[in-house]
C-alpha positions, 0 to 999 in steps of 0.5 A, spaced: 441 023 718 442 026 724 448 029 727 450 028 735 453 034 738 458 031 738 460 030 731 456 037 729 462 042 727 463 047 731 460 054 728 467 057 727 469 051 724 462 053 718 464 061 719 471 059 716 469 053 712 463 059 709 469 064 708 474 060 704 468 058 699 466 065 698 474 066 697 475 071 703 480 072 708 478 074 715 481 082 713 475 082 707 470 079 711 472 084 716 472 089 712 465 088 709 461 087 714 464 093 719 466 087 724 473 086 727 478 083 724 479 081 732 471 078 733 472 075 726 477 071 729 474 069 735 469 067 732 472 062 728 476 059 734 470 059 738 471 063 743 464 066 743 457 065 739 456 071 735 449 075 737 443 074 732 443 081 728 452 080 728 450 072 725 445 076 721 450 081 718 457 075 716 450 071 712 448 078 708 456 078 706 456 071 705 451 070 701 452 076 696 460 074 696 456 066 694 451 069 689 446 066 693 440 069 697 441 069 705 435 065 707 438 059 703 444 059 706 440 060 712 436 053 711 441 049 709 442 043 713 448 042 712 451 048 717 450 044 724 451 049 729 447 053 734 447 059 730 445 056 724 440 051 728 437 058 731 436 061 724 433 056 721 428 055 727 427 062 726 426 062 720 420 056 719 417 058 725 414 066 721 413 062 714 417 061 708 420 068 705 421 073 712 428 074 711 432 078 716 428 076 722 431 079 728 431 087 723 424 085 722 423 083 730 427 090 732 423 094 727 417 091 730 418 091 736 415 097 739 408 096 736 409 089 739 411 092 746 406 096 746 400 091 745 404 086 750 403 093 756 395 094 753 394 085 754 398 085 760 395 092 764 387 090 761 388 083 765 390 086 770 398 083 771 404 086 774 410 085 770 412 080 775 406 077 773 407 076 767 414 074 768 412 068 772 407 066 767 411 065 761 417 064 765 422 070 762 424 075 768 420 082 769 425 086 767 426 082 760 419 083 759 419 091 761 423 092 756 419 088 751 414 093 753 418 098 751 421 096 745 428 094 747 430 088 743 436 086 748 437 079 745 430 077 743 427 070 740 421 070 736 420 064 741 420 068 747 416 074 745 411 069 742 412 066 748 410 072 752 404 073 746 402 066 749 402 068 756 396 073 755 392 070 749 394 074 744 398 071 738 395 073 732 396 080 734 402 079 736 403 075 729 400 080 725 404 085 727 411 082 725 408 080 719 406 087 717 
């Protein structure tokens, strides 16, 4: 069954939803997962989508509270949200059993900076470039070459891997 996006629960509608089921007040949650009790509860009135690695934190907590592995609460379906979609998506893009992506992309992140620069200085591109090619803006892709995660997807990077030919490098470096 598919769910339209008007009908989809919002994700502070899940946040709350995830919360109560692991009986925690908004204080708890705070307190276990070092967010403010003040984004806590902005995130639950939607006022904002959370970044990757702060989703990434509220699931860690979650999950152990429910006695249940992350990666699971990740690939249910039943969550709807963008945020959950974007996890999922994440997720099954590597392969099954890579949990926390984005520290894994972080932790990684330098190695594939820095094959990135060598593909793009052997070819002969200017960051500009390269930019243009894969349609992600220059100073984005700068960074990457630097190793600054700065709100990166697996999408985007695979993306730049893309650009240059080079996805099976970049692939095995995340996965190391």
């Amino acid at each position: 069954m598919t769910i339209s996006a008007k009908t989809r629960p919002s994700f502070g509608e899940e946040l709350r939803r995830l919360r109560k089921r692991a009986n925690l007040t908004q204080k708890q949650l705070s307190e276990l997962t070092g967010i403010s009790l003040q984004s806590l509860s902005a995130l639950e009135n939607d006022k904002f989508l959370p970044r990757f690695d702060t989703f990434e934190t509220i699931i860690d907590v979650l999950a152990k509270q429910l006695d249940m592995a992350p990666n699971k609460l990740i690939l249910d379906e039943s969550f709807q949200s963008e945020p959950f979609r974007r996890a999922r998506e994440l997720l099954l893009t590597v392969s099954s059993g890579l949990f926390l992506l984005s520290q894994r992309l972080r932790d990684r992140l330098p190695k594939v900076g820095r094959l990135i620069r060598q593909a793009r200085e052997q070819q002969g591109l200017s960051h500009r470039q390269l930019a243009e090619k894969c349609g992600i803006s220059y100073t984005r892709i700068s960074k990457l070459e630097r190793g600054i995660f700065s709100g990166w997807s697996l999408k985007q990077v695979m993306q730049v891997a893309e650009a240059l030919g080079i996805t099976d490098e970049v692939e095995n470096a995340l996965l190391e």
